[in-house]
N, C-alpha and C positions, 0 to 999 in steps of 0.2 A: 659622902661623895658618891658611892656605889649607889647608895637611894638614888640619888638625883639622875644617875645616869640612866637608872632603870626605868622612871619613870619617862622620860627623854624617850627611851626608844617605846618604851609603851605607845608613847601621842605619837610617835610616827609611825606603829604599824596601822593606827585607829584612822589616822590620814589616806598611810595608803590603799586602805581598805574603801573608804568609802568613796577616794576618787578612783580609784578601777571600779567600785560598785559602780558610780555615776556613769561614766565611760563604757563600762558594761552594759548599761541600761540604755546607753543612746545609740552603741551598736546594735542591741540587740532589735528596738525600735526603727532602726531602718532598715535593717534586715526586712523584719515585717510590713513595715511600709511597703518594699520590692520587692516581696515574695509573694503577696496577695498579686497583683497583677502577674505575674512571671508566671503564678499557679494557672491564673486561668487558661494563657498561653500555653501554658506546657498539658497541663489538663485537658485541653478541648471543652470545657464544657464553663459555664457560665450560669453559678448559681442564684435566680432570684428569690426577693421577697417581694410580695404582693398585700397591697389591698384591695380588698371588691369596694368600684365604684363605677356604676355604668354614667356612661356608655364606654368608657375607658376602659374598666378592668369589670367582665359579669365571670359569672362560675354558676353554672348549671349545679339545681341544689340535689337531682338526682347522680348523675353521669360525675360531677364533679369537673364536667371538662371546662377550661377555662376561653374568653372570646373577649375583643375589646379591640378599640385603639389602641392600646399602651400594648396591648398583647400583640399586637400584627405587627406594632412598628418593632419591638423588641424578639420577636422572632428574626422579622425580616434583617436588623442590624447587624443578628447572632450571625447569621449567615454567608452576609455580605464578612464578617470580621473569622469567618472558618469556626465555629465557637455552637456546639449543639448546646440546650438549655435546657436547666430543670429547673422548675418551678417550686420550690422547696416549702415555702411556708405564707401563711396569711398571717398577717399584720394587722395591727390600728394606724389610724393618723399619729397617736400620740409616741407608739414606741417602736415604728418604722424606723428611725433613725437608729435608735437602739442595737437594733440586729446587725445593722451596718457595722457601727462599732464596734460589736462583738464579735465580728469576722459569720455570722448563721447564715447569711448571702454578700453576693461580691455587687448587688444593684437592686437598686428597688424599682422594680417595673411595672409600678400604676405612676403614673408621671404625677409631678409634685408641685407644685409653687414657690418658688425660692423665696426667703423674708430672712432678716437679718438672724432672728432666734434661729433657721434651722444652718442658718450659715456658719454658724459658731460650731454645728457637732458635723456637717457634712458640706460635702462639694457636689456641685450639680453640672449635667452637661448641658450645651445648647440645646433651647427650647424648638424642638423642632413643630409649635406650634402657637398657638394664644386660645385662650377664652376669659370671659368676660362673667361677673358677679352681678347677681340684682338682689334690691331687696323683695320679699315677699309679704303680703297682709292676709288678712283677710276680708273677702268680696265687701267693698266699700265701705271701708277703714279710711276716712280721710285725714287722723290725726299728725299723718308723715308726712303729708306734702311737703312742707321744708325740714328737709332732713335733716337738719339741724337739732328738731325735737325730741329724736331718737334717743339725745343724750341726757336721759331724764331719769332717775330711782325709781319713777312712775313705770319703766317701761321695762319690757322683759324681752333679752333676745333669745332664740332655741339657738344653740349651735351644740354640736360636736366636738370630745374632746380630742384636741392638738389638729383639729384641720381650719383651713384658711378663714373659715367665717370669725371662730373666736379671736382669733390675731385681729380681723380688720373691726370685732365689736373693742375688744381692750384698747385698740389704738385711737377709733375714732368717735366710737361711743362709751369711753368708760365711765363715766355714772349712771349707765342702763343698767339692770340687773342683767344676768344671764339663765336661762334652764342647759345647764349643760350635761349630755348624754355620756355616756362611754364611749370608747372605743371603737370598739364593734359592734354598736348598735347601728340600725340601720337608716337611711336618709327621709325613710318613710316613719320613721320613730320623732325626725328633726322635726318634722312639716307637721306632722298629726299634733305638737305642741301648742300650733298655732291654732290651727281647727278646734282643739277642745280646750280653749283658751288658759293655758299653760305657759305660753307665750302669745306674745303682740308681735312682732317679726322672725324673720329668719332670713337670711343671707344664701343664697344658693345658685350656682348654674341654671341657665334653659332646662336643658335637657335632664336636668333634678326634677326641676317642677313640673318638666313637660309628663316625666316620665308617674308623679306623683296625681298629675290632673288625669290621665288616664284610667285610673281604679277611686279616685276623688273628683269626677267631675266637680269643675265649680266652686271649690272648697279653698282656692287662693288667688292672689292675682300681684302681678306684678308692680311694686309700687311708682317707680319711674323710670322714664327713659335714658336716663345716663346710667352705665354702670358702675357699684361702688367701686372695683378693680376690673383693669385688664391685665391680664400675668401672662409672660411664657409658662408653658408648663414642659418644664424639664425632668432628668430621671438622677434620683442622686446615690451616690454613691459615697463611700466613706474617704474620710480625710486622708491623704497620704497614696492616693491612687491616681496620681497625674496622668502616668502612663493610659490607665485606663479610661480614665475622661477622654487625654489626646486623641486616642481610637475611635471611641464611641462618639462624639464631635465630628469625624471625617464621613463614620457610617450615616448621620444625624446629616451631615450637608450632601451628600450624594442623594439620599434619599428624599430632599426637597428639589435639589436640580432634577431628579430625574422623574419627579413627580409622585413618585410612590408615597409621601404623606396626603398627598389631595386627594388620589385614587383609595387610601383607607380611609378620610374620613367620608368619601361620599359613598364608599361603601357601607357605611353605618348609617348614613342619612343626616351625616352633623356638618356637613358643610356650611351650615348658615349659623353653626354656631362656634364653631372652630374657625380660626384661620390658620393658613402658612405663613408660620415665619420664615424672614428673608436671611 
């Protein structure tokens, strides 16, 4: 009888141990949920992470100083929100999110594309903008006219690993092959695929290609006139940071009412390739 009872309270300290564990664990995670945002506030200061991607996000390879859309609108936000900013670290497409989750910045500020995968690891704020994807060949490539044939074994796309091109080649061309880069390679590493036939398309913004047909004259050309996406492009942040979206959403709509996103992109000279979102 003595056994029995011993064991009896045995299973009940092993109970009560694991549900205070649990309960422990779900205070202590919303703790952390509320004390990231709370930090920033009380901190003043607003840690980002970054990717280089012009005309969004450039970084001078000597000075290191950093310039962009993403960069003017997310200063000017800081501001407007009382909030000085440090730019903390460079990033990839693919493990941007990552740092988020790990608490290494409180916002990744090269603006992003929302799609369900990055939905799953973060939350994003109102797109205080759009731009627009084409595809790219090379000069008098007529095998894409119907886009359709893109989704061939025959074919090969360049993208970049974890930015928006390989999403929209896996989703809408997945029997194409892919030449997929790193990281942090660069968008001139994507396009030169094509050029020295490595690949047969690439997925890219204007102002990618515009910026790649300047040092390549002539070495690509825009396959059609529909684009394969039009996306907002928002800034995300990590899951559990309502508070800080709520904010960063209010500084994101005053800044199109009052014009200050129209006035940065024709500062850069992308008006015709960016729009304001409403």
């Amino acid at each position: 009888m003595k056994t029995y009872i011993n064991a009896v309270v045995v299973i009940i300290a092993i109970v009560a141990l694991v549900t205070s564990g649990v309960a422990l664990k779900k205070d202590s995670s919303s703790i952390s949920a509320v004390s990231v945002s709370d930090k920033v506030i009380k901190s003043g200061e607003l840690r980002i992470g970054y990717i280089v991607y012009p005309p969004l996000l450039m970084k001078d390879s000597t000075s290191g100083k950093l310039s962009g859309i993403s960069y003017d609108i997310v200063e000017q936000a800081a501001k407007k929100l009382g909030l000085k900013t440090n730019w903390v670290e460079e990033v990839g497409w693919g493990s941007a999110i990552e740092g988020l989750k790990d608490n290494r910045y409180d916002i990744l500020g090269t603006e992003m594309w929302p799609n369900t995968a990055r939905a799953r690891e973060a939350v994003f704020s109102k797109a205080p903008m759009n731009s627009v994807v084409y595809p790219y060949v090379r000069p008098g490539d007529q095998r894409f006219t119907d886009l359709s044939k893109i989704n061939s074994s025959q074919n090969t796309i360049s993208v970049l690993d974890g930015e928006m091109a390989s999403f929209i080649a896996a989703q809408d061309y997945p029997q194409a092959k892919t030449n997929t880069l790193p990281q942090l390679a660069s968008y001139s590493d994507v396009l030169l695929n094509v050029t020295t036939n490595k690949a047969d398309l690439v997925f890219v913004e204007p102002s990618v290609a515009d910026g790649f047909l300047k040092s390549h004259p002539g070495s690509i050309e825009q396959l059609s006139k529909l684009p394969l996406r039009t996306l907002g492009n928002g800034f995300a942040l990590a899951r559990g940071q309502d508070s800080m979206v709520g904010m960063w959403n209010i500084a994101m709509d005053e800044m199109i009412r009052e014009g200050a996103i129209a006035s940065i992109l024709a500062k850069y000279n992308a008006s015709s390739e960016y729009t304001v979102n409403k």
